[in-house]
N, C-alpha and C positions, 0 to 999 in steps of 0.2 A: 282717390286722386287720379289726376288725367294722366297720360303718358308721358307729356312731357314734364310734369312737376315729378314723376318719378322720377324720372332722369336726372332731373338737377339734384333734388335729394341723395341719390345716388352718389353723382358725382361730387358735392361736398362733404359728401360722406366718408368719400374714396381719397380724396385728396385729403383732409382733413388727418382721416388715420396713417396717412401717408405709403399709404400700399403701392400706386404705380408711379412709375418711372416718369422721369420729365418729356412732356409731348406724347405722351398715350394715346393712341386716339382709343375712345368708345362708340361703339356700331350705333347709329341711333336704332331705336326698341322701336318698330312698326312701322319703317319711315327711311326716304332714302337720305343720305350723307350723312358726316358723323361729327362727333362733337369731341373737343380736347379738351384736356384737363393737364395741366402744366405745374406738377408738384413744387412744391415749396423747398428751396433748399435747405432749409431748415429739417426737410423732412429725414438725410442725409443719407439717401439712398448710394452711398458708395459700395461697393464689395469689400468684405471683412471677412479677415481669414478664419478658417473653422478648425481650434484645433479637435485632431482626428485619433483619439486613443487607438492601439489597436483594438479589434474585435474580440470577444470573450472566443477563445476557441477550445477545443478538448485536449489536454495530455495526453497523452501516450505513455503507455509501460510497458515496453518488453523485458522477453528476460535475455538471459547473454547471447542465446542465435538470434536474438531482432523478430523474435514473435511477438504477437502482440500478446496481453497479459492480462491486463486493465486496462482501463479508462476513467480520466475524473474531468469532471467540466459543469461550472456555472452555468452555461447554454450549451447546449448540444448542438457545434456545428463545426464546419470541416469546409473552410477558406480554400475556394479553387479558381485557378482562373477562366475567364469568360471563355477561353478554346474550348474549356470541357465542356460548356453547358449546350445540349443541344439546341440548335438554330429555330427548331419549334416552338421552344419554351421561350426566347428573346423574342419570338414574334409575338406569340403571347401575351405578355407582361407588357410588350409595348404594345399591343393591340390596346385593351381594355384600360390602363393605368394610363396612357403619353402617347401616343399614336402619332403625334406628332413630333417627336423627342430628338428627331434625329432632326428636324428643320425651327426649331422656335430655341431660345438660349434663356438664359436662367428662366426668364418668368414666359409661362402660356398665357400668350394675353387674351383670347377667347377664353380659354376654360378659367383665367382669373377673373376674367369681368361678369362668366357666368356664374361662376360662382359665389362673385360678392353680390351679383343682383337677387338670387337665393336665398342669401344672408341676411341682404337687405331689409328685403320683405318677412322675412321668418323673425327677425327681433334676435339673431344668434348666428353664430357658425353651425348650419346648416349642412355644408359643399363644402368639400375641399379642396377642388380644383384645382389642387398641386401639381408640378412636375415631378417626374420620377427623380429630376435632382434636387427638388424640395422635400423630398421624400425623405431620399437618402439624409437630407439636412435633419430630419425631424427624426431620427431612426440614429443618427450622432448623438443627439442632445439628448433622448433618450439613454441611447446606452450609457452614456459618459454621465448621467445626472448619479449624485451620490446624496445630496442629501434630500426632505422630504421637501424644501422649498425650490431645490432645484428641479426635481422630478416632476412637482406644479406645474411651472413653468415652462416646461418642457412638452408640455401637454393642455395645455390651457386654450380654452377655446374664447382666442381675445386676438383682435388684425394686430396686435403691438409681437405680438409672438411669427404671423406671418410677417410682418416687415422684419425682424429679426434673419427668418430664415431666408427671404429672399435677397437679405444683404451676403446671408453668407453662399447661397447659390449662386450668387453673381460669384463670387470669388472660386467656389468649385468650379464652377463653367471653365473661367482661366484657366485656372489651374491644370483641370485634367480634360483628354479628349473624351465624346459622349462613350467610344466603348468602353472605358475605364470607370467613366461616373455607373454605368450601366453593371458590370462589372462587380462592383462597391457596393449597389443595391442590391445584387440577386445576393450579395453574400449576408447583408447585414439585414435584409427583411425575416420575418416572421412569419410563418408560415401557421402555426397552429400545432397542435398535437406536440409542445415541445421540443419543437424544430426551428433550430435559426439556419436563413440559409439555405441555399436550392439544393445544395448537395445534399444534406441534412436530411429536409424534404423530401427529396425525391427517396431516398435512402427509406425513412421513415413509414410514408405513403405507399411508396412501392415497391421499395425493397431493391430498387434500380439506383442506376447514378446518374447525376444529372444530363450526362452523355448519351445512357440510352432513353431519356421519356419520352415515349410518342404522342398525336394530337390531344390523345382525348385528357393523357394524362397533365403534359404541358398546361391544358386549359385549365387542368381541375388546382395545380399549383397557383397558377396568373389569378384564378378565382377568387383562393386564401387569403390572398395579402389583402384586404381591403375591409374585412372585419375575422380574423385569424379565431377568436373568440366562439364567435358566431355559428361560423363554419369548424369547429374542431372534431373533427369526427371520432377522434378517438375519447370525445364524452357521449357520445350515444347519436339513437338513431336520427333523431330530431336533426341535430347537427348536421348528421352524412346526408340527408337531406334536404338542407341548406346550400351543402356543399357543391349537392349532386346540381341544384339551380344555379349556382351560381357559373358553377362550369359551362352548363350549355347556355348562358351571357356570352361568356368570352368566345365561345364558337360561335356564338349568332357575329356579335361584333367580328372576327376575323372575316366571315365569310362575307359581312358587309362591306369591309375596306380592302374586298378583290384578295386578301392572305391567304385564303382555301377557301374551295369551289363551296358552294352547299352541298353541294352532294356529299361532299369530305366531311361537312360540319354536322350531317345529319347520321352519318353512316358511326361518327365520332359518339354523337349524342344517344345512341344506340345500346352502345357499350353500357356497362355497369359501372358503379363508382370504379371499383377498384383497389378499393383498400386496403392497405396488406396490415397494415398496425405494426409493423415491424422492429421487434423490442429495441430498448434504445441498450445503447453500451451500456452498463453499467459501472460502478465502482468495485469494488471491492466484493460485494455481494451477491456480484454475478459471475467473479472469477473462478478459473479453474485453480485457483491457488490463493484463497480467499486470507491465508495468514502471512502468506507470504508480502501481499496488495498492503497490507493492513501496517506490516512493517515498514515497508515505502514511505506511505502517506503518511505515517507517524513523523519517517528522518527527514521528511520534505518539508515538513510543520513545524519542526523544533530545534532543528540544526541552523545555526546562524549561519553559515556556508551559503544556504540557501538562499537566502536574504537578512534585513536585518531587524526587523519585526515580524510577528506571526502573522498578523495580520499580509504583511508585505506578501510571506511563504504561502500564506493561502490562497491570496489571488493570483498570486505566480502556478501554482499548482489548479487551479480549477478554471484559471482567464488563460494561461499563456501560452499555450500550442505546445506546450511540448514534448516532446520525446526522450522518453528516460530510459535509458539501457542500464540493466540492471544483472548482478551475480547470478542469480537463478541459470542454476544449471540442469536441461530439460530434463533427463537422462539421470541426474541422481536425486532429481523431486517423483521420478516415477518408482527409483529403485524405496524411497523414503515410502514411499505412499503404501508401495505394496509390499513391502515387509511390517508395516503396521495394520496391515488389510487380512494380512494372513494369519498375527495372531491375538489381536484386538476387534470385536464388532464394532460395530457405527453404533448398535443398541445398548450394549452395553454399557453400567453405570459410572465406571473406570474409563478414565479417559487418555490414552498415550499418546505423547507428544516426540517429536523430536527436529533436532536440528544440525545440521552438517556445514563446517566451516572448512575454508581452505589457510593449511598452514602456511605463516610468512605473509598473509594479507588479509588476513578478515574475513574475507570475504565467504558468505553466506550462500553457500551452495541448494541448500533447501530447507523448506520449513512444512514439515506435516503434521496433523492429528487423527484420531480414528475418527471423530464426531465432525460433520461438516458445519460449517459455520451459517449463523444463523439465529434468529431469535423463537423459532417453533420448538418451546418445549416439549409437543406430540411425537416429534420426529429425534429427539433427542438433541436438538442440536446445540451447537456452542454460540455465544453470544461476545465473546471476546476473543483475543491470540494468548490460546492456552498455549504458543513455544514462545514468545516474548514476556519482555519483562511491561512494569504500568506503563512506562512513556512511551511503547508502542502498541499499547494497545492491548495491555495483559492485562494477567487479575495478581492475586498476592503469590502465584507458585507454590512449587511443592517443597519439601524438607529433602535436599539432596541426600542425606546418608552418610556411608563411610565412603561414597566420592571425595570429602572434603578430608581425609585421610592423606590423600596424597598432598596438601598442603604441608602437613605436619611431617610427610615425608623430604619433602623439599626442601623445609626451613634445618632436617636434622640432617640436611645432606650439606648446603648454605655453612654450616657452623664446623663441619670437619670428621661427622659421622661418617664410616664406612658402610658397607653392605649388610658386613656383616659383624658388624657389630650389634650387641642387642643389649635385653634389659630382661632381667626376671621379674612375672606379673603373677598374680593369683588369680584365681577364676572372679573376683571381684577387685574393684577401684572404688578407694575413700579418699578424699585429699586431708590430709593432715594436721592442715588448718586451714583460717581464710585467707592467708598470707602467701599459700602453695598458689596460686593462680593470682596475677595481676593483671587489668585490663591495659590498654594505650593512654588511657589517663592515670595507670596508677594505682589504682584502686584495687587494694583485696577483695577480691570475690570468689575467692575458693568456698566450699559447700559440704563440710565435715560429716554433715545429714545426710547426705545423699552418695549412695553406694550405685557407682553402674559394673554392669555385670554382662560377661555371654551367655550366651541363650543356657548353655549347659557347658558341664565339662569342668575341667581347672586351667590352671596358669602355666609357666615355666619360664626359661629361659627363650628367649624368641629375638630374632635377629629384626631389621629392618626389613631384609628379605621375607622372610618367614611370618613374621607378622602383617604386612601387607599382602600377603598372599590368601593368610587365613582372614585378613579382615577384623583380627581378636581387637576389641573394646577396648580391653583393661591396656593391654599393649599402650596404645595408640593414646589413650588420658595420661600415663604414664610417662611417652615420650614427649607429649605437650608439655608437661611440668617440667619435663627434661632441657629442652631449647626455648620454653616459654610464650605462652600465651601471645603475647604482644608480637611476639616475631611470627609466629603462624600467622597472625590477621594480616599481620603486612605483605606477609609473600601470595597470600589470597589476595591482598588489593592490589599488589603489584601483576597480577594475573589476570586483571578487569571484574574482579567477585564482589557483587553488591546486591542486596534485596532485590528481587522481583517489583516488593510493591515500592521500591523507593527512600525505604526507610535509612535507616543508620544501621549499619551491621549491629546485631546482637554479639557483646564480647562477652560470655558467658566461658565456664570450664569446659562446656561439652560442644565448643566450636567445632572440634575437630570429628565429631559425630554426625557433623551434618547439619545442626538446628534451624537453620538461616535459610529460609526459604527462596527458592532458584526458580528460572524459567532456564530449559534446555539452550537457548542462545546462549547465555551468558556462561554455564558451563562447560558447552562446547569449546567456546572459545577460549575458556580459560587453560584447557587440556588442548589445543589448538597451539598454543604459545611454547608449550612443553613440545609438542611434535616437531615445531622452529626450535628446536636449541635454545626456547629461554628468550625468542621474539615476541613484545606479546603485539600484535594489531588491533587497532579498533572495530568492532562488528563494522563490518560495507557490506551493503548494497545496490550503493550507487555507482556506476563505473565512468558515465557520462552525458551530459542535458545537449540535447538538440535545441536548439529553439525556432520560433517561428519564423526566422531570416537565414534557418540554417548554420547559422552560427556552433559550434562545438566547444565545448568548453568538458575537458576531463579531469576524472579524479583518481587520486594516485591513493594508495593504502598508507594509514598514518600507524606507524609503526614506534617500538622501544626497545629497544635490549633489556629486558626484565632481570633474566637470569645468568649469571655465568654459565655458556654451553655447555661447559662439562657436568656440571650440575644438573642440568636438564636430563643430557645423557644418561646421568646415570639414574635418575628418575625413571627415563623408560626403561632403561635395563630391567629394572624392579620391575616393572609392571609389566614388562610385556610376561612375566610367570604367572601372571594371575591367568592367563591361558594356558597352561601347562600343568603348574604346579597349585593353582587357589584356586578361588571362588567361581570363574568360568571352566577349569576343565572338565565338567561335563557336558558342557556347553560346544568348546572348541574352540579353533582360531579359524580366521580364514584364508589358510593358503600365502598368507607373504606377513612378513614382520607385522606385527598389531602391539601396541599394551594399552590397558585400560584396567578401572575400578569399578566396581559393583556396590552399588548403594540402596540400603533399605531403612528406614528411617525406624522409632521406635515400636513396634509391637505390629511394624509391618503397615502401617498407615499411609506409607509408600515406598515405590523400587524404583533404581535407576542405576543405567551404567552411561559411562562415561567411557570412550576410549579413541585412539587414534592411530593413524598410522604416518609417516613422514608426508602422504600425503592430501588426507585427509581426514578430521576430527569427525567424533561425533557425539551426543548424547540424547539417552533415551531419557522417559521418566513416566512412571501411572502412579495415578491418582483419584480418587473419587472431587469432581470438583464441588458437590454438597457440602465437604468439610471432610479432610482427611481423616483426622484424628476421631471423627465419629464415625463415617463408613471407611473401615480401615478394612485393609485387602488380606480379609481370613475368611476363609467359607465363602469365597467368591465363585462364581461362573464368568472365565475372560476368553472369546475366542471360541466359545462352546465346550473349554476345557474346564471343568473343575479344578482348583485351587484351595487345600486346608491354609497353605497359607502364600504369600508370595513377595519370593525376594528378588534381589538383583539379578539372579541368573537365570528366575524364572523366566520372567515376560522379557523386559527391557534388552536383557542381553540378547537374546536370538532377536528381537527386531534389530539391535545396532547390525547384529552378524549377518544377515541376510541383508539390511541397506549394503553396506561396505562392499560384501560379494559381489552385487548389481552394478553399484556405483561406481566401483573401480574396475570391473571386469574391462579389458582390452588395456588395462593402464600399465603400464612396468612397475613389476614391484620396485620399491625404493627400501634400501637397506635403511634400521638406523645409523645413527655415529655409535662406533665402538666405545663402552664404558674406558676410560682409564682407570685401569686398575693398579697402578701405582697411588693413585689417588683417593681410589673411592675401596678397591677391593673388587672381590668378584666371584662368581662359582665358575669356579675352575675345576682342575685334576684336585684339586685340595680341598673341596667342599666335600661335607658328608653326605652321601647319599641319601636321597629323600624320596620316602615311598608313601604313597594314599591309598587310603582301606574308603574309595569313597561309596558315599550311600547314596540316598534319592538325592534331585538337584534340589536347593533348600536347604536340605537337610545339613545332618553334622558331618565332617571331614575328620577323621584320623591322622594325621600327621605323623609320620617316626623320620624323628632326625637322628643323628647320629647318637647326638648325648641322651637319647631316650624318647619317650613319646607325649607326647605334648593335643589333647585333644581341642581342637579347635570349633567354635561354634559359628551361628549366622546369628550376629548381632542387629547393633542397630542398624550398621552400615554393609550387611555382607552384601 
């Protein structure tokens, strides 16, 4: 065709799809003056507003001093404004992409008319001849597309899609001045390498911020944006040298339009790519505190607080900027770490967990394990939050032991039992019939066949004191029968005690031995509520969301009065002897008021203690996570120590005693509240003296009360 039938073709072309403005002039193609083309109003080139989602940006997780912790984000990028970006990089992007950006308004009418004569001739969208505020239009409609018709569309090489955006770049233009439109794009482009965004980018690429990137690197950003794909360098070398071309473009173009000498653009082009690959944040998997991240993400996901569908919670958490300040406390996640460092390996096939609540609020001071998280079974490592329960991220947990003891202590304190009051046991327990044990529906489930027993030794008379000291079995099934099944489970649930994996508590006769398989959060916390007087709190970890406008929005600890105080009270009274006088005095206390339980589940298939002080819970727990009840902890090697067999005061207990030490060292001890002993009773000047013949830790305890001797075993729960 001649030139001039191009032209007209062209132009009925142009007007037709309705791409330019009324009274356009087009340059005539080889020839002086030029020719108009006078759009249809039909065509309805008005400005139409664009709405503008925000930008997907990254969370933020710190822990209580505002470190950072984690990170989660759908795109990787980090919203700054155009002050920070250096003035090399805006020359740049506007060299090579709009050069003239700062003097033409929505539409570039040379680069649009070259680029539909391109078009033209090619049979398709060839050119794109966009403005960097068409850009940014195309880079909205993008992000903002959700379904797979809208994402088409959004992308579809058809003029109905540029008349689109140029109606709504007309409307940008109004809207905002060019360093804002300008602004908007270095934040919302694409850079490659999974980076949105100059900060990102430059971050990414070079390990800089977009503040300091010099020539060569500026260029090699301005370059990306124009096939991000193409040039990705962090798929290999092909790419980096795509990249490395495309860069010294944008240096030829700069030095062409007088923005740096040649000599700069040469000296520039000199240089090596650059590329630093610089790892991206990651989630959870790259934290220093991968169980604790894992617990976050879980309450961010499922807690309606958060939003009000899941789906709502997860674009809130991986699209919305924000910033979570969180319980983690630095200082008792290191005391956690290395008190389980010291007597647990990373190698070994035993795995201890633990976790630290603050009493009066929930709140989740730390969460550790020996095994680093992870899915390389080479390296030993964990693949879920072996100290939470399923809905944050756990597996089914372990069999707490005779921690769950103190339950049955509670409920016999609840009902008008003293201290010292007790009950004669024999060295075994048979229930009587099926009628001796009823569940909370009712139901006989007593177990006439089934005889539990301590390890060795026989029965006697045994106080409340005395038998939670020693941890005796028969005791402890005895007292159940005594105040009843059904009121144990309830002051366990009144306490937050619920399965690991979710289930419906097991109400079986030997509830009170422990059966019901726990994750250290939810025991902590339950002996948490006993250290409040009988407050129970809901596990927090959340304290407060930042959001992307800076906005604050905090959260306060959701609290109950569970227990009558004085009940509580005299709960730790009990228990603070199990450092003294039971199953930890080999073990020890540490220096200011403590009580806690020692728990080992049947035949030692696992240990755990449990214990607190006024101001801080804690509980430990190991376990083979293969399957407890098959590799169960006798003839074990933990720590590089040999083990025949191992119970609560073995392992568990010296990890809680050396956390607490760490963790609260510079703290003021806190007394607890005094037992009322008009109420509850007490060892006073009037108790019988109690003396221990003790042997290895483990092992059997001799007990001589006053009324005679009473040999005490490590059952299922010592």
């Amino acid at each position: 065709m001649s030139r001039g039938t191009s032209i007209l073709r062209l132009t009925g072309a142009a007007a037709a799809a309705g791409v330019l403005a009324a009274a356009v002039a087009l340059p005539a193609i080889g020839g002086a003056g030029a020719m108009f083309v006078s759009a249809s109003e039909d065509l309805n080139l008005k400005p139409e507003d664009l709405k503008e989602p925000p930008l997907a940006e990254k969370t933020t997780v710190q822990d209580a001093k505002g470190n950072e912790i984690a990170t989660f984000y759908e795109e990787y990028r980090e919203v700054i404004p155009l002050s920070q970006v250096a003035d090399v990089m805006k020359t740049a992007i506007i060299s090579i992409e709009d050069f003239r950006f700062y003097e033409h308004g929505a539409i570039d009418i040379e680069g649009t008319i070259r680029a539909l004569a391109k078009n033209f001739t090619s049979g398709g969208i060839a050119q794109g001849g966009s403005s960097i505020t068409q850009q940014y239009v195309k880079q909205v409609l993008v992000n903002s597309a959700v379904t797979d018709e809208e994402k088409a569309a959004a992308t579809e090489a058809s003029y109905a899609r540029k008349l689109n955006e140029l109606r709504y770049a007309m409307a940008i233009e109004e809207k905002y001045s060019k360093d804002q439109i300008l602004e908007k794009y270095l934040n919302i482009a694409y850079f490659g390498a999974s980076a949105n965004g100059v900060e990102a980018a430059a971050k990414r690429f070079f390990g800089v911020s977009a503040s300091e990137l010099d020539l060569a690197q500026a260029a090699t950003l301005a370059g990306a944006v124009q096939n991000p794909n193409r040039t990705d360098p962090n798929l290999g070398r092909k790419q980096r040298a795509a990249l490395l071309e495309r860069r010294n473009i944008v240096l030829s173009r700069m030095a062409e339009l007088g923005k740096i000498t040649p000599q700069q653009a040469e000296e520039a082009k000199a240089k090596k790519l650059g590329w630093k690959g610089t790892a991206l944040p990651g989630g959870c998997e790259t934290s220093d505190y991968p169980y604790y991240c894992m617990y976050v993400r879980a309450e961010m996901l499922n807690n309606p607080i958060f939003g009000k569908t899941k789906k709502e919670r997860a674009q809130l958490l991986s699209r919305g900027g924000l910033t979570i300040r969180t319980t983690l406390d630095p200082k008792m996640q290191r005391a956690a770490e290395a008190a389980i460092k010291k007597h647990v390996h990373a190698s070994d096939r035993p795995v201890a967990s633990e976790a630290l609540v603050q009493p009066g609020t929930g709140a989740i001071k730390a969460m550790a394990a020996s095994r680093k998280y992870g899915n390389d079974k080479r390296k030993n490592e964990m693949s879920y939050n072996v100290v939470a329960n399923a809905a944050h991220g756990g597996g089914v947990g372990f069999q707490p032991g005779s921690t769950f003891k103190t339950f049955t202590l509670i409920t016999a304190l609840k009902e008008g039992m003293k201290v010292n009051d007790g009950l004669s046991v024999g060295s075994g327990y048979r229930a009587s019939g099926y009628s001796t044990f009823k569940n909370c529906k009712g139901e006989s489930i007593g177990d006439p066949s089934h005889t539990v027993t301590n390890d060795e030794g026989s029965g006697g008379f045994l106080t409340l004191q005395s038998g939670t000291w020693g941890s005796v079995n028969t005791f402890f099934m005895k007292l159940e029968e005594k105040v009843g099944l059904c009121d144990t489970i309830k002051t366990a649930k009144s306490l937050g005690i619920e399965r690991a994996d979710g289930l419906p508590l097991l109400e079986f006769s030997t509830f009170t031995l422990g059966t019901n398989e726990m994750d250290p959060v939810t025991v902590a916390n339950a002996y948490a509520a006993i250290a409040a007087r009988g407050k129970y709190c809901e596990p927090m970890v959340i304290t407060q969301i930042t959001d992307r406008y800076g906005k604050v929005k905090k959260y306060q600890p959701k609290c109950e009065q569970v227990l009558d105080p004085e009940v509580a009270d005299a709960a730790a009274n009990v228990l603070t002897g199990v450092f003294t006088k039971g199953t930890m005095r080999g073990v020890g206390g540490i220096g200011r008021p403590a009580a806690g339980k020692t728990g080992t589940s049947d035949a030692q298939a696992t240990a755990w203690f449990a214990g607190f002080t006024p101001d801080l819970a804690g509980a430990v727990s190991i376990g083979d996570p293969r399957g407890a009840q098959k590799y169960k902890l006798n003839g074990v090697t933990i720590g590089g120590r040999y083990y025949g067999a191992v119970f609560g005061a073995s392992v568990p207990g010296p990890i809680w005693k050396d956390t607490m030490m760490a963790a609260l060292k510079g703290t003021k001890a806190t007394a607890f509240h005094p037992i009322n002993t008009s109420r509850f009773g007490g060892c006073g000047s009037s108790c019988a003296p109690v003396q221990r013949h003790r042997d290895e830790p483990g092992q059997r305890d001799d007990i001589e009360l006053g009324d005679g001797t009473v040999r005490l075993e490590d059952g299922i729960g010592r």
